[in-house]
C-alpha positions, 0 to 999 in steps of 0.5 A, spaced: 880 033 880 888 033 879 889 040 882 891 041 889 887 046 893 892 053 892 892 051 885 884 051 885 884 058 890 888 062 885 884 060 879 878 062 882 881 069 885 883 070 877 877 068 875 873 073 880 879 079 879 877 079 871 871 080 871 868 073 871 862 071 877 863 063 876 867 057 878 865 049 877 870 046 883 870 039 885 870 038 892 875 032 894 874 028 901 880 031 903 877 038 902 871 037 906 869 039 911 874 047 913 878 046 906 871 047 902 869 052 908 875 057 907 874 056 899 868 058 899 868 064 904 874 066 900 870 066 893 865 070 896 870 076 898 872 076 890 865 075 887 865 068 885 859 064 885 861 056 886 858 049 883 860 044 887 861 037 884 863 031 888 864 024 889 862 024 897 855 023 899 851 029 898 848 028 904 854 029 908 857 035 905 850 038 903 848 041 910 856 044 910 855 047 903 847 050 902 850 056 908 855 059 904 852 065 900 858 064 895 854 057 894 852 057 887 849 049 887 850 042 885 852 038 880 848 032 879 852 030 874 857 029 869 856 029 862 851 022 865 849 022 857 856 019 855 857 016 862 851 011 860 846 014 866 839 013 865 835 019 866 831 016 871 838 014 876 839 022 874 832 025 875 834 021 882 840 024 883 836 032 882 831 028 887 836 026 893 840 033 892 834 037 892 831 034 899 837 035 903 837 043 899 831 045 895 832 052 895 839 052 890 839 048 882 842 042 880 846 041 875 848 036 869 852 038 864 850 034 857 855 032 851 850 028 847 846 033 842 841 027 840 839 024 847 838 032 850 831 030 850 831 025 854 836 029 859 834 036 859 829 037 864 831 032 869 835 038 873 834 044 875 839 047 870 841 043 864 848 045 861 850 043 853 858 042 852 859 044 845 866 043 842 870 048 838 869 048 831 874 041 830 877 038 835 879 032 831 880 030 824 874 026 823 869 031 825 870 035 819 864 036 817 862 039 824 858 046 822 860 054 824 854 054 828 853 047 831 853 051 837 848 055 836 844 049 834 845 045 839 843 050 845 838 052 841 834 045 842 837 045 850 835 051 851 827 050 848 827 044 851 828 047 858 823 052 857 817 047 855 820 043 862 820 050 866 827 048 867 833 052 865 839 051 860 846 054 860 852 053 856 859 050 858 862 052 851 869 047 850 874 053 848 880 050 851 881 043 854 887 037 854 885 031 848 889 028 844 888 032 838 887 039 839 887 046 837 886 053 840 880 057 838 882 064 836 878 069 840 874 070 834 871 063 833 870 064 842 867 070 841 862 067 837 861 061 840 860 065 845 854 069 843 851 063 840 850 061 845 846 067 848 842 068 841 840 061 842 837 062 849 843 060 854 841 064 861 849 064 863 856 062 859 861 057 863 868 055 859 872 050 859 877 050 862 881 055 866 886 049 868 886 042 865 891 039 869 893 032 872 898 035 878 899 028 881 901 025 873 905 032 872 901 032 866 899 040 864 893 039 858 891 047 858 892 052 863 890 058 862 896 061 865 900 060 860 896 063 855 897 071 858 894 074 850 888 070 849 887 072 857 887 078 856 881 077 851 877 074 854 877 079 860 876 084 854 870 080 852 
């Protein structure tokens, strides 16, 4: 959300020239409508499929969005597990969304393995966040294969429900107690979750940075080594 529009669009173009087909970018208000226009004609002529999250009304914004081909759909919501959320308020927000577009998923990226079966389902695509083997001290006794166990349930959940689940695997990101995965345990949360039955990976993040606070969690950029495995991989 921090990050302004030059910035996003170098990301993207990164992103797309290494191989990579997906971006998740949030639309401001000031972005709308030509600035969310011109992103995403210029994701389409790199190879890059959008989701789009935002705080405008989709109702507004949706009409704009849905004829792009570089559209790739919408976030209903994120981590609305954590946030509190009710998945009758969330399952209202797939509604709204898909009758402004029926044709393009809805997405809500989920942080709770416990109450996956209440939330998965309820968008078209349900995406499970999984972090890095420890992130912190206390989670200690958190599994090598805690990524695969918890896309394994997302992803059986959305096949009984005629739903789809992906994967936002948390490799890289700004919280007070972090350290960088190896390419090695990112390869393997990597196929986790594809074993497990993820239809697609995202990672986060390529840039996790507060512009306006001049605060820089992680970006990518300056990591140019592990860049260059993750095109490898």
């Amino acid at each position: 959300w921090r990050t302004d529009a030059a910035d996003r669009t170098n990301a993207m173009r990164t992103i797309g020239k290494a191989g990579y087909n997906f971006i998740s970018a949030s639309m401001r208000d000031e972005d709308f409508p030509k600035g969310w226009e011109a992103f995403l004609s210029d994701a389409q002529d790199h190879g890059v499929m959008v989701l789009t999250e935002t705080k405008m009304d989709w109702k507004d914004c949706i009409p704009m969005i849905r004829d792009k081909s570089a559209s790739f759909g919408y976030t209903a919501a994120d981590e609305p597990d954590g946030l509190g959320i009710h998945p009758n308020v969330l399952y209202g927000m797939h509604e709204r969304i898909k009758k402004e577009d029926k044709d393009r998923p809805t997405w809500a990226t989920l942080c709770y393995e416990k109450t996956l079966e209440q939330y998965v389902g309820l968008t078209d695509i349900a995406a499970p966040d999984p972090y890095p083997y420890m992130i912190t001290n206390d989670e200690g006794s958190r599994d090598q294969l805690h990524v695969y166990r918890i896309i394994k349930k997302a992803a059986s959940l959305a096949e009984a429900r005629g739903t789809t689940c992906m994967a936002v695997l948390q490799c890289f990101g700004g919280y007070e107690v972090f350290t960088l995965p190896t390419f090695a345990q990112i390869r393997s949360m990597t196929y986790q979750a594809l074993l497990a039955g993820a239809k697609g990976i995202v990672y986060y993040t390529f840039n996790d940075s507060d512009m306006v606070a001049n605060i820089q969690r992680f970006r990518m950029e300056q990591h140019p080594d592990l860049w260059q495995d993750m095109k490898r991989l």
